[in-house]
C-alpha atoms as an extended CHARMM CRD file, in Angstrom:
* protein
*
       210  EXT
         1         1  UNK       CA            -32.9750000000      -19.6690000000       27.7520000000  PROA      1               0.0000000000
         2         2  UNK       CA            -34.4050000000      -17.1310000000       25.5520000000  PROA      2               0.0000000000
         3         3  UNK       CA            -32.0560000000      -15.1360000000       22.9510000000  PROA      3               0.0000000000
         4         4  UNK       CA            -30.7130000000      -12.0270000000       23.4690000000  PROA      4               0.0000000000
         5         5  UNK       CA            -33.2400000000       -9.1780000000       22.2660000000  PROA      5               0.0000000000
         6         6  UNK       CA            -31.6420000000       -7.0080000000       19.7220000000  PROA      6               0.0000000000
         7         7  UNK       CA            -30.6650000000       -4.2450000000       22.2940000000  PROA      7               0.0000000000
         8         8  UNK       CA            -29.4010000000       -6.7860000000       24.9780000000  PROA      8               0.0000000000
         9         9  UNK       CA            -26.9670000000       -7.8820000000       21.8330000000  PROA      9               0.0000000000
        10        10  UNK       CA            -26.0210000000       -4.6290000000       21.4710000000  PROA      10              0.0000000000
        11        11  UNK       CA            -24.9840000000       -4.2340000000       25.0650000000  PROA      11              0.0000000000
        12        12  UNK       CA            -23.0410000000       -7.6990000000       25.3230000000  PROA      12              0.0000000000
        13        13  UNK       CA            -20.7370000000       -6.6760000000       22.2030000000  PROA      13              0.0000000000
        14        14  UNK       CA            -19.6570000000       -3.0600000000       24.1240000000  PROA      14              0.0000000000
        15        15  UNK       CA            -18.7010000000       -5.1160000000       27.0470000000  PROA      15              0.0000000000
        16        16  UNK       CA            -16.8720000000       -7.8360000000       24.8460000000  PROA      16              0.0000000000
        17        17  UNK       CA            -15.2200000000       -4.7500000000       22.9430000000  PROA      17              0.0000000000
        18        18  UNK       CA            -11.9930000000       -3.9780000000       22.8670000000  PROA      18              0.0000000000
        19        19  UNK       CA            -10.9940000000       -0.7500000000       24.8220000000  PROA      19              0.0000000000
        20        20  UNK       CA            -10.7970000000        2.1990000000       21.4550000000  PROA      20              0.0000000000
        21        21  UNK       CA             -7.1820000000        3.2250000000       20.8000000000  PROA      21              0.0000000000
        22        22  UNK       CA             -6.1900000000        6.6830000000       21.6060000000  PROA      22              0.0000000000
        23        23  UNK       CA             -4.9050000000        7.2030000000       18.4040000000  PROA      23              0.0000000000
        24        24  UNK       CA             -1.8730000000        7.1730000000       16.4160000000  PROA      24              0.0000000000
        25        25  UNK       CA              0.6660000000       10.3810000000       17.5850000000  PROA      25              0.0000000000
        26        26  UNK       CA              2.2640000000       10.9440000000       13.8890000000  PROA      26              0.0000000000
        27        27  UNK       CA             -1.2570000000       11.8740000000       12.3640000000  PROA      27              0.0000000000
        28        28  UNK       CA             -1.3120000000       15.0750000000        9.9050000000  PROA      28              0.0000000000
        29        29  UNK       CA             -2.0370000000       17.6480000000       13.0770000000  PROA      29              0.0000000000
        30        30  UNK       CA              0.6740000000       16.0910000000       15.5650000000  PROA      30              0.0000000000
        31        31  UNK       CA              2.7120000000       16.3120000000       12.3680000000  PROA      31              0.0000000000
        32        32  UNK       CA              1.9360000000       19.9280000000       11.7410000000  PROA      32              0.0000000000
        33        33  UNK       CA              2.5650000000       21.1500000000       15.4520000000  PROA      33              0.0000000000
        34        34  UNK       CA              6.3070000000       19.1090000000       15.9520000000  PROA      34              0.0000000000
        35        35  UNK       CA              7.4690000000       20.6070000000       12.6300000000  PROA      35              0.0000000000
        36        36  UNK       CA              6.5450000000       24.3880000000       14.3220000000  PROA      36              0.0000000000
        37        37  UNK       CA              9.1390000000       23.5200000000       16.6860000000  PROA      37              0.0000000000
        38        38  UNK       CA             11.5730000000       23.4030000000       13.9660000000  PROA      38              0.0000000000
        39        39  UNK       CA             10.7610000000       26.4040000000       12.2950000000  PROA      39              0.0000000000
        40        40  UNK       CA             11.0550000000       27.8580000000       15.9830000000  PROA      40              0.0000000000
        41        41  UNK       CA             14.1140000000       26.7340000000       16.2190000000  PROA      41              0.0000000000
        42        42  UNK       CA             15.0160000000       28.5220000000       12.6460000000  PROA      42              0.0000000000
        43        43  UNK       CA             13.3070000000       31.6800000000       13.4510000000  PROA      43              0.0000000000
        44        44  UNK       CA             15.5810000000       32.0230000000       16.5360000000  PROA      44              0.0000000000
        45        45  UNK       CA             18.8410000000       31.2930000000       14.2540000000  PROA      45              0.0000000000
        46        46  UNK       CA             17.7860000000       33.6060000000       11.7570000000  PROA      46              0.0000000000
        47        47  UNK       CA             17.0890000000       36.4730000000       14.3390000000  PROA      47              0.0000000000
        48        48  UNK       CA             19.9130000000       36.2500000000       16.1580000000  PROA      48              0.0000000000
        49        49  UNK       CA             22.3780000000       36.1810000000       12.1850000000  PROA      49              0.0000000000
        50        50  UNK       CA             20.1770000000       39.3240000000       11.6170000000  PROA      50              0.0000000000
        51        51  UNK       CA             18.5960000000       37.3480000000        8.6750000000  PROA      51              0.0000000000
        52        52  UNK       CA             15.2170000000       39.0610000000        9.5570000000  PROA      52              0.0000000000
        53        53  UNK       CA             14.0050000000       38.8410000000        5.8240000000  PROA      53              0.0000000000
        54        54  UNK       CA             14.3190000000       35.2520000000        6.8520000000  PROA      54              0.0000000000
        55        55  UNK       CA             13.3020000000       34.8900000000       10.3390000000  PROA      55              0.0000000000
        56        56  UNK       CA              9.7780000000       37.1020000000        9.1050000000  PROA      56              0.0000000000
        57        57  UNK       CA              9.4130000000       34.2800000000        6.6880000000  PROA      57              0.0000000000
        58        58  UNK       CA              9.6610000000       31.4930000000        8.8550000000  PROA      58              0.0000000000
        59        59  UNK       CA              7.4680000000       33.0200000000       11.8720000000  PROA      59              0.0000000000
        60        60  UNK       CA              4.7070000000       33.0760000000        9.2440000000  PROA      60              0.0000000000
        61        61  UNK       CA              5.0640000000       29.5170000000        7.8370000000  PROA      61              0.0000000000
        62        62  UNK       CA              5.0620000000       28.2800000000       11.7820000000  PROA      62              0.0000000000
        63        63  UNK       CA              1.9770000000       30.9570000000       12.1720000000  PROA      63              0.0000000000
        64        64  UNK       CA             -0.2020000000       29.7960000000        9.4120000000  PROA      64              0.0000000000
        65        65  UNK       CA              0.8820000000       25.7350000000       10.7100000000  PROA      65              0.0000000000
        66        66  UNK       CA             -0.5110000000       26.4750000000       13.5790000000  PROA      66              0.0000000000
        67        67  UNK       CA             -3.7360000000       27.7520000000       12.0060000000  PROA      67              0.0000000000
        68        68  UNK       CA             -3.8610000000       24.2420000000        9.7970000000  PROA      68              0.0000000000
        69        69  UNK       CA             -3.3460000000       21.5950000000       12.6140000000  PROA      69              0.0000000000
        70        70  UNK       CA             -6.1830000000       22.6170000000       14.3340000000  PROA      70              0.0000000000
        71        71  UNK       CA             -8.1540000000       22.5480000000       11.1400000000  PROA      71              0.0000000000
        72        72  UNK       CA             -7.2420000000       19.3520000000       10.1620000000  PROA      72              0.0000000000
        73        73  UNK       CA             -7.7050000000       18.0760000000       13.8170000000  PROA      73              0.0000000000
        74        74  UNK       CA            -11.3730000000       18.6010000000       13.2960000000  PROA      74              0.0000000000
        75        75  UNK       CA            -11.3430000000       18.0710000000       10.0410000000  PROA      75              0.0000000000
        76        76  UNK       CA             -9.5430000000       14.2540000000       10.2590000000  PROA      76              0.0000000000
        77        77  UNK       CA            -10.6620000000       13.4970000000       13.3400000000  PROA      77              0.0000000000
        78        78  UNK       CA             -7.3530000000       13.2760000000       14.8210000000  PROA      78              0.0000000000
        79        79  UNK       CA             -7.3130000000       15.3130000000       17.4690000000  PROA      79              0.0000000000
        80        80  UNK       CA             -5.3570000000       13.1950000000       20.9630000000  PROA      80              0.0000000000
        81        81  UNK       CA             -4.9100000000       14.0640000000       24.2340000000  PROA      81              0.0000000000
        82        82  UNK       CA             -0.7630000000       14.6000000000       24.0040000000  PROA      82              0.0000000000
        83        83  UNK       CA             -1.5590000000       16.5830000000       20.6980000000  PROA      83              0.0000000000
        84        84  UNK       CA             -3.9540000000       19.0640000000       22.8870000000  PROA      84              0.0000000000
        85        85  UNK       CA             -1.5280000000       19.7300000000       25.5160000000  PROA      85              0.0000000000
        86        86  UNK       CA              1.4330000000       19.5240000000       22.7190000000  PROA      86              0.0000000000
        87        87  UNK       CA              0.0320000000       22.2650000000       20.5940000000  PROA      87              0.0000000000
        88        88  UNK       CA              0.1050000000       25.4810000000       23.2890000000  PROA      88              0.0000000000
        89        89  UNK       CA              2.9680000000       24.3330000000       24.5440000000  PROA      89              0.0000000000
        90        90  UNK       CA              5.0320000000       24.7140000000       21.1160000000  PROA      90              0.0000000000
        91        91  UNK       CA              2.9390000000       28.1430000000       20.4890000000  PROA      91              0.0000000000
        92        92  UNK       CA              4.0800000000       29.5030000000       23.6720000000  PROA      92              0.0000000000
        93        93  UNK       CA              8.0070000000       28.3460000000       22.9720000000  PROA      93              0.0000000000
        94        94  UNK       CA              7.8600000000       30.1180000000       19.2700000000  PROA      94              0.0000000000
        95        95  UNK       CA              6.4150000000       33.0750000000       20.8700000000  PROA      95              0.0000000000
        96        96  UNK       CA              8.0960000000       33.3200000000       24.2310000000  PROA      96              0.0000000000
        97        97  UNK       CA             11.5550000000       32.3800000000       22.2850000000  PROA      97              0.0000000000
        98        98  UNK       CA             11.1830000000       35.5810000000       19.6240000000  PROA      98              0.0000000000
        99        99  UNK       CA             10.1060000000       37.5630000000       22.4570000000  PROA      99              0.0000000000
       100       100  UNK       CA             13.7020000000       36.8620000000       24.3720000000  PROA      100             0.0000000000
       101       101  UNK       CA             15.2430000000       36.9490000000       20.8890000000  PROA      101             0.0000000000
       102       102  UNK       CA             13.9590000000       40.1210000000       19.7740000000  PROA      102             0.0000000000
       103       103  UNK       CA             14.3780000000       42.1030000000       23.2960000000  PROA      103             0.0000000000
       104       104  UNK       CA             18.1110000000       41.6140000000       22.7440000000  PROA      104             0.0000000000
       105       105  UNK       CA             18.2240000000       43.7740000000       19.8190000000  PROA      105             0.0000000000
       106       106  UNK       CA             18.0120000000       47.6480000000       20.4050000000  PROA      106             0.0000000000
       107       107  UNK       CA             15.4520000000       49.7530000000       19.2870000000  PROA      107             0.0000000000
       108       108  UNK       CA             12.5410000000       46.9380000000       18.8080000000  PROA      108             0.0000000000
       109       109  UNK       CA             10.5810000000       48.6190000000       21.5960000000  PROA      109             0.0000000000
       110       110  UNK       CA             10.6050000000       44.8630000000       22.8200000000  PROA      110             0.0000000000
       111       111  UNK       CA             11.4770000000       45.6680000000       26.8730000000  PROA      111             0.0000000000
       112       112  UNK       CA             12.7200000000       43.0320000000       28.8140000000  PROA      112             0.0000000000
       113       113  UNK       CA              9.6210000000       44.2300000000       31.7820000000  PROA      113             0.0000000000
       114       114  UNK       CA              7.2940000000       42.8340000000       28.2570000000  PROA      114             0.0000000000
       115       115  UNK       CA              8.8290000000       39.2590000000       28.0970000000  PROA      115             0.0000000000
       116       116  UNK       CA              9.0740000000       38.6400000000       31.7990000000  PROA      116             0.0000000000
       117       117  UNK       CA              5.8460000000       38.9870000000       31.9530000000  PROA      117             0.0000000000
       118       118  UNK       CA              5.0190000000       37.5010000000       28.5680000000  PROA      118             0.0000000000
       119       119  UNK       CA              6.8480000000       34.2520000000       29.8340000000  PROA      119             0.0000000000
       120       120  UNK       CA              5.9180000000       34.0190000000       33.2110000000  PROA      120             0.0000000000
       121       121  UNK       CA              2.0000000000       34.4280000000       31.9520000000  PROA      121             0.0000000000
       122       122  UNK       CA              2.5700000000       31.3810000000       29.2860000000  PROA      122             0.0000000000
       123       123  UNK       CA              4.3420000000       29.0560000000       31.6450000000  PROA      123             0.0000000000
       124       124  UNK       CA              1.8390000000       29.6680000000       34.5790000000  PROA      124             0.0000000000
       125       125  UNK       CA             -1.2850000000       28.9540000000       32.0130000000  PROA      125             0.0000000000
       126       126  UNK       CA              0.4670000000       25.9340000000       30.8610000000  PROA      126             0.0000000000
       127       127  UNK       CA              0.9450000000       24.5200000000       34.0500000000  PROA      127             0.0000000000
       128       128  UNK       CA             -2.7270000000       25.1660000000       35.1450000000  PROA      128             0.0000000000
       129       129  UNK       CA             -3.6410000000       23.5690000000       31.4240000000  PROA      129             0.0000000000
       130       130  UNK       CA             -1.4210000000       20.5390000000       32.3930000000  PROA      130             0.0000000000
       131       131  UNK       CA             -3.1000000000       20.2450000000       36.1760000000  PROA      131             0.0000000000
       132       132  UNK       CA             -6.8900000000       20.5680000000       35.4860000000  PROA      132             0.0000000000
       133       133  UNK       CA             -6.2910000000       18.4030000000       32.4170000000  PROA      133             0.0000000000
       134       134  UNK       CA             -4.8960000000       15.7480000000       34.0320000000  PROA      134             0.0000000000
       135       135  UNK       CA             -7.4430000000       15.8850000000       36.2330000000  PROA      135             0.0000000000
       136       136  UNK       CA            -10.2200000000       15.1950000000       33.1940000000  PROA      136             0.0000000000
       137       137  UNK       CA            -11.2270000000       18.5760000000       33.2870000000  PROA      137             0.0000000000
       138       138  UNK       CA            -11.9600000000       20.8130000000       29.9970000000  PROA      138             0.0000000000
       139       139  UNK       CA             -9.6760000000       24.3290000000       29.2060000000  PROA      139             0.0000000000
       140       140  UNK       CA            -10.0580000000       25.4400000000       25.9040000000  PROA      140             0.0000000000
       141       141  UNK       CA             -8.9500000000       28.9380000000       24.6160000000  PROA      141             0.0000000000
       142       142  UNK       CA            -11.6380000000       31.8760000000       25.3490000000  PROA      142             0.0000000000
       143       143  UNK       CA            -11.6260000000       34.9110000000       23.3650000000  PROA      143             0.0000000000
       144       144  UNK       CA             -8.9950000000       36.7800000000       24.8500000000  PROA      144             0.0000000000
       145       145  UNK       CA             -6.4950000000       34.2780000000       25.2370000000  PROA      145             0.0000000000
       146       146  UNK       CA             -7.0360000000       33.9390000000       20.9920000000  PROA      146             0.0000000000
       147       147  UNK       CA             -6.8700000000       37.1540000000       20.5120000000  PROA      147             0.0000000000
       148       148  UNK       CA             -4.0220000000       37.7120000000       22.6220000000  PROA      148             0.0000000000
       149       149  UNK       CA             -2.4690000000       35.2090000000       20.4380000000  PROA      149             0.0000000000
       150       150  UNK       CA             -2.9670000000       37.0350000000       17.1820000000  PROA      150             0.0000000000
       151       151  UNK       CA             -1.5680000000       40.3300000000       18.6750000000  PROA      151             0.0000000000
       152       152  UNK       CA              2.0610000000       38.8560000000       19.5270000000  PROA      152             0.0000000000
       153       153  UNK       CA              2.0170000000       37.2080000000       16.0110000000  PROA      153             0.0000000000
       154       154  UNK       CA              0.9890000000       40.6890000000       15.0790000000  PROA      154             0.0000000000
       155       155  UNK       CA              3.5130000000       42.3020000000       17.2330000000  PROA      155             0.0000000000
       156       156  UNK       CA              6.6530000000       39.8620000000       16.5200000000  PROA      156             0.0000000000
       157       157  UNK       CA              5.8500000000       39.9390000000       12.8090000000  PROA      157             0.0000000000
       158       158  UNK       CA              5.9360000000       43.4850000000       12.6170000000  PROA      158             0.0000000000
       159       159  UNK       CA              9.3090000000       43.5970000000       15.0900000000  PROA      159             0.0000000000
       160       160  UNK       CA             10.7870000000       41.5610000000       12.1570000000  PROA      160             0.0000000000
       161       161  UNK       CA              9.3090000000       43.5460000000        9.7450000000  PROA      161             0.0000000000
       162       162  UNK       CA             10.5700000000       46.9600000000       11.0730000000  PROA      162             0.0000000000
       163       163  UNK       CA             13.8160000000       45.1400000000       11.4500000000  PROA      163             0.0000000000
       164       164  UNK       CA             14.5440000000       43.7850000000        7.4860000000  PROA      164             0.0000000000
       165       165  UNK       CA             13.5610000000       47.2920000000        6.0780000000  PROA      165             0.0000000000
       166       166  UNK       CA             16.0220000000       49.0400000000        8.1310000000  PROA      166             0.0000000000
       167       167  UNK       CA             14.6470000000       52.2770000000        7.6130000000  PROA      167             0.0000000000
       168       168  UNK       CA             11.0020000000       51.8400000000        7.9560000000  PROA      168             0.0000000000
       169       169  UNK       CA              8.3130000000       54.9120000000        7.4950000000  PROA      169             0.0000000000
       170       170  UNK       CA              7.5570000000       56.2230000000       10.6960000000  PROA      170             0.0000000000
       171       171  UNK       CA              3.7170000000       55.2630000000       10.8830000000  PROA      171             0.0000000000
       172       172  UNK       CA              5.1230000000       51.5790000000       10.6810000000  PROA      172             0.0000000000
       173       173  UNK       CA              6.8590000000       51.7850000000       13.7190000000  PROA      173             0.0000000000
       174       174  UNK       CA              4.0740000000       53.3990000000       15.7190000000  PROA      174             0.0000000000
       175       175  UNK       CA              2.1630000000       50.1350000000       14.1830000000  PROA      175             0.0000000000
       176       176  UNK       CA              4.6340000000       48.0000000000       15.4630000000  PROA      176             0.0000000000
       177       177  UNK       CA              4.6760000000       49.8220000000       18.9830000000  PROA      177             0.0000000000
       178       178  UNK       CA              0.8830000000       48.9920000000       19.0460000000  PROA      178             0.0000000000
       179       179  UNK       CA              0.6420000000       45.8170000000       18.4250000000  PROA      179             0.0000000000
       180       180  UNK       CA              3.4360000000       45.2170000000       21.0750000000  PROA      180             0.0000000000
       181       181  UNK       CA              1.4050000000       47.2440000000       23.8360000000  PROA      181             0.0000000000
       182       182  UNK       CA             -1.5220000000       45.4310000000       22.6510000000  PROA      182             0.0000000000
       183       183  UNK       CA             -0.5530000000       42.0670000000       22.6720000000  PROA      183             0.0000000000
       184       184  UNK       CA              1.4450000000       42.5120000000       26.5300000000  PROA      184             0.0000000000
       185       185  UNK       CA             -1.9240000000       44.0570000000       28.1120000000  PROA      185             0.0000000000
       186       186  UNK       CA             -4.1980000000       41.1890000000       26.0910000000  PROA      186             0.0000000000
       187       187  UNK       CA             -1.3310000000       38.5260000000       27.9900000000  PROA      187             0.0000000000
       188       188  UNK       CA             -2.0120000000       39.9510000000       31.0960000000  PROA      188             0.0000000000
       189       189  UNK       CA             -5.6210000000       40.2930000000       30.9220000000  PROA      189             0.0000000000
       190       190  UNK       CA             -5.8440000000       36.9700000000       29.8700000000  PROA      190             0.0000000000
       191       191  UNK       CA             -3.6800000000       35.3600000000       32.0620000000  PROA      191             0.0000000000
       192       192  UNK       CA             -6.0070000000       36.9860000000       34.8020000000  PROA      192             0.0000000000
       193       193  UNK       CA             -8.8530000000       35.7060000000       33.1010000000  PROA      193             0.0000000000
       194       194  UNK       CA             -7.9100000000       32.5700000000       33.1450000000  PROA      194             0.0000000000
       195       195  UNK       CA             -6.7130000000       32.1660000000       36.9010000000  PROA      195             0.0000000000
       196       196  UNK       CA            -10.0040000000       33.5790000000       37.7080000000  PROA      196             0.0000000000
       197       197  UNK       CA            -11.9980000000       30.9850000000       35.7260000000  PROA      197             0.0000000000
       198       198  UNK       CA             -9.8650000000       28.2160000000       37.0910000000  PROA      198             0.0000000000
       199       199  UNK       CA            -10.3500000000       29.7570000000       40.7860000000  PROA      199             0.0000000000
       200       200  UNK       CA            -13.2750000000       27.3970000000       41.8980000000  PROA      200             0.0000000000
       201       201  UNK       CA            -11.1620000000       24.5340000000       40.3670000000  PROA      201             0.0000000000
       202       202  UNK       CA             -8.5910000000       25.2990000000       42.1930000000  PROA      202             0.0000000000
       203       203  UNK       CA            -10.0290000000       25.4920000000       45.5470000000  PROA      203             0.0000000000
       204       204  UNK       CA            -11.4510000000       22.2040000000       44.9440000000  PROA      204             0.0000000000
       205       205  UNK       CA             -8.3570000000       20.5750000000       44.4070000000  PROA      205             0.0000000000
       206       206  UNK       CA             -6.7760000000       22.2010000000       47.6480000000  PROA      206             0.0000000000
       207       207  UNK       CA             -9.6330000000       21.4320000000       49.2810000000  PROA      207             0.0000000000
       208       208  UNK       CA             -9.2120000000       17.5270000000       47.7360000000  PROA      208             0.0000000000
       209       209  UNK       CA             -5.5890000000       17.3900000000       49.4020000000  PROA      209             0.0000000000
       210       210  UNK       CA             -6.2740000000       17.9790000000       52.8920000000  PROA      210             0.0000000000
């Protein structure tokens, strides 16, 4: 029998190759997005002492956190399966949470119409993430879901803002009211958006379970 030609070697050791681990969960980005949850969990505390000075604070930290574990996802090469689905879902609780926080509180021009459909939006996205996912297919961010994403940190930071001054100048508040409007129509356009993308999807997997 003749050896193995380089490339035939090659082959062989694939197949003889261990199947590559998914990665370790407690890497530096996995890291990063579980300790968000526990600054959520202070924001809400803070809000609902009236600490807003505080809660402002903390909303940041978790805001810039979540700008870092994505960078050092790439960066590291640590980026997992549980991580992608993990991240999202902690952005949506920090956001949804200060939403329901905040709309407690009079005069935040917070309405409770703006968080039903705030949380209704992030839940239904989150399950279609989970579904098509599962099934091994991609959904990654588009534009407007990011952007809808900086408006309610936008929005909720100035809420808290407008809330630790007290007596804010006027033109802040209008600010505020903006960013809220803003961010609710970019949640709902994007929400759309994404069912809409996801339709053909969808009707493939219907069509699957017949």
């Amino acid at each position: 029998m003749r050896p193995p030609m380089p490339a035939e070697s090659h082959a062989v050791a694939e197949a003889e190759a261990p199947p590559r681990p998914a990665g370790a969960f407690w890497n530096v980005p996995n890291t990063l997005t579980v300790s968000r949850l526990g600054l959520a969990a202070l924001v809400f505390a803070a809000t609902s002492l009236g600490w807003y000075g505080w809660a402002l604070g903390l909303f940041l930290a978790a805001a810039l956190s979540d700008a870092l574990d994505g960078y050092f996802a790439r960066l590291l090469d640590q980026d997992t399966p549980l991580g992608r689905q993990l991240d999202p879902l902690i952005d949506k609780v920090i956001v949804s949470g200060a939403y329901i926080y905040l709309a407690a509180i009079p005069g935040t021009g917070v309405l409770p119409w703006m968080v039903t459909a705030i949380v209704a939006r992030e839940l239904l996205i989150q399950g279609l993430r989970s579904l098509l996912e599962g099934q091994g297919q991609a959904f990654g961010a588009k534009a407007a879901g990011k952007l809808k994403t900086v408006f309610q940190c936008l929005s909720i930071s100035a809420v808290l803002l407008v809330l630790w001054l007290g007596t804010p100048p006027q033109g802040l508040t209008l600010l505020r009211d903006a960013f809220t409007w803003t961010a609710v129509g970019l949640t709902l356009y994007s929400g759309a958006s994404y069912l809409w993308g996801a339709g053909p999807a969808l009707r493939g997997e219907a069509a699957r379970r017949r």
